[in-house]
C-alpha positions in Angstrom: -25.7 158.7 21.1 -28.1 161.2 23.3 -28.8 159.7 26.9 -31.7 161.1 29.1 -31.7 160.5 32.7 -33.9 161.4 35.2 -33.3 161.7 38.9 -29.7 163.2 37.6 -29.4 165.8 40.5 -30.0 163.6 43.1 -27.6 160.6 44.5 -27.9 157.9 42.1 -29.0 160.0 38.6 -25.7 162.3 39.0 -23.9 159.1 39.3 -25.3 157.6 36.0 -25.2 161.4 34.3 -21.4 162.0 35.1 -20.5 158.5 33.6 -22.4 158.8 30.4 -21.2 162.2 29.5 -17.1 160.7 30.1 -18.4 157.8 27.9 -19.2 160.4 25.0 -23.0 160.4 25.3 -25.2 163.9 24.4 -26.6 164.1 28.1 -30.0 165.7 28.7 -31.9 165.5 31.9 -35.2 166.4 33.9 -35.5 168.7 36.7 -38.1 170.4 38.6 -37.7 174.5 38.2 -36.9 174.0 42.0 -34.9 171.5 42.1 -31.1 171.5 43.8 -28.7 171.3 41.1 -26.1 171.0 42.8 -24.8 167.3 41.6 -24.7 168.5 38.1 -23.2 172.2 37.9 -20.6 172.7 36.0 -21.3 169.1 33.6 -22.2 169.3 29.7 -26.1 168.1 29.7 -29.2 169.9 28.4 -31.7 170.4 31.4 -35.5 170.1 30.4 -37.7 171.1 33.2 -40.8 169.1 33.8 -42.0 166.7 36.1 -42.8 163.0 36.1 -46.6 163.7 36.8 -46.8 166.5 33.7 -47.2 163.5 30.6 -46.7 166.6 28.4 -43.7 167.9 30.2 -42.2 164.2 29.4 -42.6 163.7 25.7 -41.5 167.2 25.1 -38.3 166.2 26.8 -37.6 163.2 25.8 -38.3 163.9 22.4 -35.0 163.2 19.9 -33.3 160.9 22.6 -32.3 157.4 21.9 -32.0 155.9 25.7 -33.8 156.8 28.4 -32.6 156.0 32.5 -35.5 156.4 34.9 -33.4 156.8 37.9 -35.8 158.9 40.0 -37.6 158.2 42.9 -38.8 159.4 45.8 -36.9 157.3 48.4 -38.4 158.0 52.0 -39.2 155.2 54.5 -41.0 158.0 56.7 -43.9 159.7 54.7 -46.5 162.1 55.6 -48.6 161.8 52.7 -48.2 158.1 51.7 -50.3 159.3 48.4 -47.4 161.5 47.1 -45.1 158.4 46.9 -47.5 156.4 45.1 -47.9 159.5 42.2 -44.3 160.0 42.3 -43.0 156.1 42.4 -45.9 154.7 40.6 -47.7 157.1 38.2 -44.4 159.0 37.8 -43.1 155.6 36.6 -45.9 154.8 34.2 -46.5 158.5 32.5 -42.5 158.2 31.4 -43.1 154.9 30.4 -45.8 155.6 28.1 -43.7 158.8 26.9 -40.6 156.8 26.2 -43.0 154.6 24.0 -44.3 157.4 22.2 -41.2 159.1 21.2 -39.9 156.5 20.2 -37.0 155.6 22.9 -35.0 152.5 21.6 -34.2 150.8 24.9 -34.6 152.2 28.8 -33.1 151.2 31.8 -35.2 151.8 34.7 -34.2 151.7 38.6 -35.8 149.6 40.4 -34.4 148.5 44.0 -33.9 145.6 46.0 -36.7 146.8 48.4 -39.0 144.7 45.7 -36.9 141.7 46.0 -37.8 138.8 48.3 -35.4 137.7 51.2 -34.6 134.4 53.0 -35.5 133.6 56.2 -32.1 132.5 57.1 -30.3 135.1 56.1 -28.6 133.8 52.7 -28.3 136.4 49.6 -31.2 136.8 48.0 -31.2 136.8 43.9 -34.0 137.7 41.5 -36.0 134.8 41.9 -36.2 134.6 45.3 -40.2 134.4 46.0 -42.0 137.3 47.1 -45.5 139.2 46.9 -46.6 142.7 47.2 -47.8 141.5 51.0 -44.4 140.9 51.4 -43.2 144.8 50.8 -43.1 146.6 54.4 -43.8 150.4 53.9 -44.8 152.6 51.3 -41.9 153.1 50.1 -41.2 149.6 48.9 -44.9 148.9 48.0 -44.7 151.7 45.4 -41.0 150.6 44.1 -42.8 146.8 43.4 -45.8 148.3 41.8 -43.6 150.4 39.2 -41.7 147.7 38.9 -44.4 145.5 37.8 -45.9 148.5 35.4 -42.9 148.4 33.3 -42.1 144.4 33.2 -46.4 144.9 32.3 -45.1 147.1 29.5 -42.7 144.8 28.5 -44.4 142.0 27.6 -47.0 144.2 25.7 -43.9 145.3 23.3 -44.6 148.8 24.3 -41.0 149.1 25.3 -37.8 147.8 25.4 -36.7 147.7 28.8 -34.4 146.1 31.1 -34.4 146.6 35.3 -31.4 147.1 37.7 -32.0 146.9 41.5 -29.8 148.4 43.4 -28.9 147.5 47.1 -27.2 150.3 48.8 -25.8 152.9 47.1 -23.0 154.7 48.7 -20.6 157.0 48.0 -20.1 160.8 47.1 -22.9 163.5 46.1 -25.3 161.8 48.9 -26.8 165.8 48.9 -30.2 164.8 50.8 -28.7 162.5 52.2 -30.3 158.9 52.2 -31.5 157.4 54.7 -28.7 155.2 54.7 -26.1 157.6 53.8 -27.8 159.7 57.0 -27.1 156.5 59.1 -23.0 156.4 57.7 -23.1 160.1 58.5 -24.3 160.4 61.9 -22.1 157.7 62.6 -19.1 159.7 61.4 -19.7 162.1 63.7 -19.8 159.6 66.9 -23.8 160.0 67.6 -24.9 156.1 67.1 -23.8 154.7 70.7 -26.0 151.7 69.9 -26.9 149.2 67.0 -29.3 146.3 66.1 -28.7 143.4 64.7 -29.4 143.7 60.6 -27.1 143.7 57.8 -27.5 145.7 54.2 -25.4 144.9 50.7 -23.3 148.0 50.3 -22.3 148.9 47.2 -20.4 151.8 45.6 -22.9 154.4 43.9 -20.2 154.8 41.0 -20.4 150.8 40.4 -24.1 151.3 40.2 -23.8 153.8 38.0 -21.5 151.7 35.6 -24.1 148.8 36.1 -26.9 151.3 34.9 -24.9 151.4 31.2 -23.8 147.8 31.1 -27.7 146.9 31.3 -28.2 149.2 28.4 -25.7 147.6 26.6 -26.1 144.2 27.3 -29.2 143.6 29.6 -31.7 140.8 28.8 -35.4 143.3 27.8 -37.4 142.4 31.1 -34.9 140.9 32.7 -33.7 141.7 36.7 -30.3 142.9 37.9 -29.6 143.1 40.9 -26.6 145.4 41.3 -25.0 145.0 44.4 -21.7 144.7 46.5 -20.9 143.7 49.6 -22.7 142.2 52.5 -22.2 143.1 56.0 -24.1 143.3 59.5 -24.8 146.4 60.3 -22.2 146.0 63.1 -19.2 145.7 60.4 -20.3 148.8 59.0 -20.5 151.0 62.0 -17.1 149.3 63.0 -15.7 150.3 59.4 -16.8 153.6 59.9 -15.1 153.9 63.3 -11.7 152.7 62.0 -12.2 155.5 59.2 -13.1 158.3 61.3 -11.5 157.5 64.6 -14.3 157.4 66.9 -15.4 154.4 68.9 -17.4 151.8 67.3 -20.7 150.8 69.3 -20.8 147.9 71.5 -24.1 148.2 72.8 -26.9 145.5 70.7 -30.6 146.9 71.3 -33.1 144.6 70.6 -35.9 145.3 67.6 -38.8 145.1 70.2 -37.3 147.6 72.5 -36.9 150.5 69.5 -40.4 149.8 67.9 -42.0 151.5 70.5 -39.4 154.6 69.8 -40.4 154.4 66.7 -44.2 155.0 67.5 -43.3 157.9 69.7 -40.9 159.5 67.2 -43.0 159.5 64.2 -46.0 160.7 66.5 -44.2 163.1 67.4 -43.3 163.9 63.4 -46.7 164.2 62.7 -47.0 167.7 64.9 -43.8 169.0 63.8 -43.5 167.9 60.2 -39.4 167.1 61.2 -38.7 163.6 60.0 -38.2 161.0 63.2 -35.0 159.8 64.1 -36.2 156.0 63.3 -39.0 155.2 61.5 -41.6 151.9 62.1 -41.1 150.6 58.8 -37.0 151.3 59.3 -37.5 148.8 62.5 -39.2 146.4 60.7 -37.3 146.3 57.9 -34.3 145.5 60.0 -35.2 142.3 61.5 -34.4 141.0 58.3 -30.6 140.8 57.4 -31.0 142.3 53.5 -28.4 140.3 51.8 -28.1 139.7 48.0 -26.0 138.6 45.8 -25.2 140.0 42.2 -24.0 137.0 40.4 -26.8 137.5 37.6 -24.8 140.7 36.8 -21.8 139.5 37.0 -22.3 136.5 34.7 -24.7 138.9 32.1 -23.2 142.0 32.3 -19.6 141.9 33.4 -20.7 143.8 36.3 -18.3 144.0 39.4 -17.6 146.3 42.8 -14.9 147.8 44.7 -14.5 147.2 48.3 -17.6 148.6 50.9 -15.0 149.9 52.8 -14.2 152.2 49.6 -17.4 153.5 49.1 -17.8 154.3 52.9 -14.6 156.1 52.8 -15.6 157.5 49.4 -19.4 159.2 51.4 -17.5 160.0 54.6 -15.1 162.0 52.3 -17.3 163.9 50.6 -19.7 164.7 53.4 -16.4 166.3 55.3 -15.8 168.0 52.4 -19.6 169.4 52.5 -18.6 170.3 56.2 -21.5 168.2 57.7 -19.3 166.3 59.9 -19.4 169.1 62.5 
C-alpha cells in the first residue's frame, strides 16, 4: 500500500506520516525545497518536492500512489496577504484534487477543520449538521477552510473522486514546530506569561488520535461524508488551569472581558502591519472566542471506532516536547 501525505513536516501531516509508515504503508510526501524537515528526519518516506499551486509538480508526485491525505494548510488567523491563504487553502486544495483524479488515486482523505462547522448559540457540542453558511465563517482563515471544503464534497458528487472529510478540533501534542496558534497559547502559558483569560472554551484533542482518525476514515469513512475528530471539551479556563498544575506555575484568576481586548487587537495588528511581526491577539482570535467551540465526535465514534485519550495527556504530551525543544525558557 503506498500512502502520500501532504502537510507531513508540519504538526498534523507528521502525525498522520509517522503512523502510516508503523502500519506498513510505502510513505511518500510533498515538501517545498525550503521547507523545515524537521518532523520527518530520520522516517522511511520518499520526499517529492513541489508545491500545491504547481498542478504539474502534483501529478508528477502523486503518480503510482494508491491514497492520498491532504493534510496541508496554511493555518494563520492573522494574515498579511489574505490572497495567499485563499491560493494555498483553496486553489492548493482544488489543483491536488484534480491531480488525485487524474492519476488515478483510489480514495483520499482530506483535512478539513471544525473552523467550517457551525456552532450553537448556547454552548452545546456542535456535530456535522449543525447549520451554518459561509457568512457564518469569521476570518480568512476559516472562509478559505469552508470553501475547500465545499470544492471537494463538489468533486464528490461529480464522481471525480473518492473522498471522505475529517475535521479536526484542536490538535495537540508533540512536533507543534511552528507552533499553532493554539499550541503558541499552551506554550506561553507554560512559561507563566498569560496572567489573564476570557471566557471561551475549545475541544482538545490529541494530534496522535487525529492522526489515527485520519486512517480509520480511509478505511472505513462514508465517500463525502464529515468527521469530526475531536476530544475533549473545556473552557479555556480548565486548560490554563491544567497547564498550571503541569508546569507549576499559577493558574490565572483574572477574567477580561471580549470588548475590552478587541480594541487590543486593533492596536496590535496595526501595529503588525509596520513591522510584519505577527500580533499578540488577533481580531478574528477575539471574535472567534465569544463563542465556546464545543463539538462532539460521536459520528466518529459510531462510524469509525474513533476514540481519544485524556486533554490533560495531550497537553502534557506538547508541554513535553516543547521543553525538550528548550522553548520553555
Amino acid at each position: 500500500m503506498k500512502a502520500f501525505v501532504t502537510g507531513a513536516t508540519g504538526f498534523v501531516g507528521s502525525s498522520v506520516a509517522r503512523l502510516l509508515i508503523n502500519k506498513g504503508f510505502q510513505v511518500g510526501i510533498l515538501a517545498r525545497k525550503k521547507s523545515n524537515l524537521a518532523n520527518v528526519e530520520g522516517l522511511s518516506l520518499k520526499i517529492h518536492y513541489g508545491d500545491l499551486r504547481d498542478k504539474i509538480s502534483l501529478e508528477r508526485a502523486l503518480d503510482g500512489y494508491d491514497y492520498l491525505f491532504h493534510v496541508a494548510a496554511d493555518y494563520r488567523l492573522w494574515v498579511p496577504r489574505p490572497e495567499e491563504i485563499y491560493q494555498n487553502n483553496v486553489q492548493g486544495t482544488k489543483n491536488i484534487m484534480e491531480a488525485a483524479s487524474r492519476t488515478g488515486i483510489k480514495r483520499v482523505v482530506y483535512t478539513s477543520s471544525v473552523a467550517t462547522l457551525g456552532l450553537n448559540n448556547d454552548g452545546t457540542p456542535a456535530n456535522e449538521n449543525t447549520p451554518v453558511s459561509l457568512n457564518d465563517m469569521i476570518g480568512h482563515y476559516k472562509r478559505s477552510k469552508f470553501l475547500a471544503e465545499k470544492a471537494v464534497r463538489s468533486m464528490v458528487q461529480k464522481g471525480d473522486i473518492d473522498a471522505v472529510i475529517v475535521n479536526p478540533s484542536t490538535p495537540v501534542g508533540p512536533r507543534d514546530i511552528k507552533p499553532t496558534p493554539t499550541g503558541r497559547m499552551i506554550l506561553e502559558a507554560a512559561k507563566g506569561k498569560m496572567p489573564a483569560y476570557v471566557d471561551t472554551g475549545l475541544n482538545i484533542v490529541h494530534v496522535d488520535d487525529v492522526a489515527l482518525g485520519h486512517l480509520l476514515a480511509l478505511e472505513k469513512g462514508k465517500s463525502g461524508r464529515r468527521y469530526i475528530l475531536g476530544g475533549q471539551n473545556m473552557t479555556l479556563k480548565q486548560i490554563l488551569e491544567t497547564i498550571a498544575s503541569i508546569t507549576g506555575h499559577s493558574a490565572p484568576a483574572i477574567k477580561l472581558p471580549h470588548n475590552l481586548i478587541l480594541p487590543l487587537a486593533y492596536l496590535f495588528e496595526a501595529f503588525s502591519k509596520m513591522t510584519g511581526k505577527e500580533p499578540l491577539t488577533t481580531v478574528d482570535g477575539v471574535r472567534l472566542a465569544k463563542k465556546k467551540m464545543f463539538f462532539t465526535s460521536a459520528r466518529a465514534k459510531r462510524e469509525l471506532g474513533y476514540s481519544y485519550r485524556p486533554a490533560r495527556i495531550a497537553i502534557e504530551d506538547a508541554i513535553n516536547w516543547f521543553r525538550t525543544k528548550n522553548l520553555l525558557k
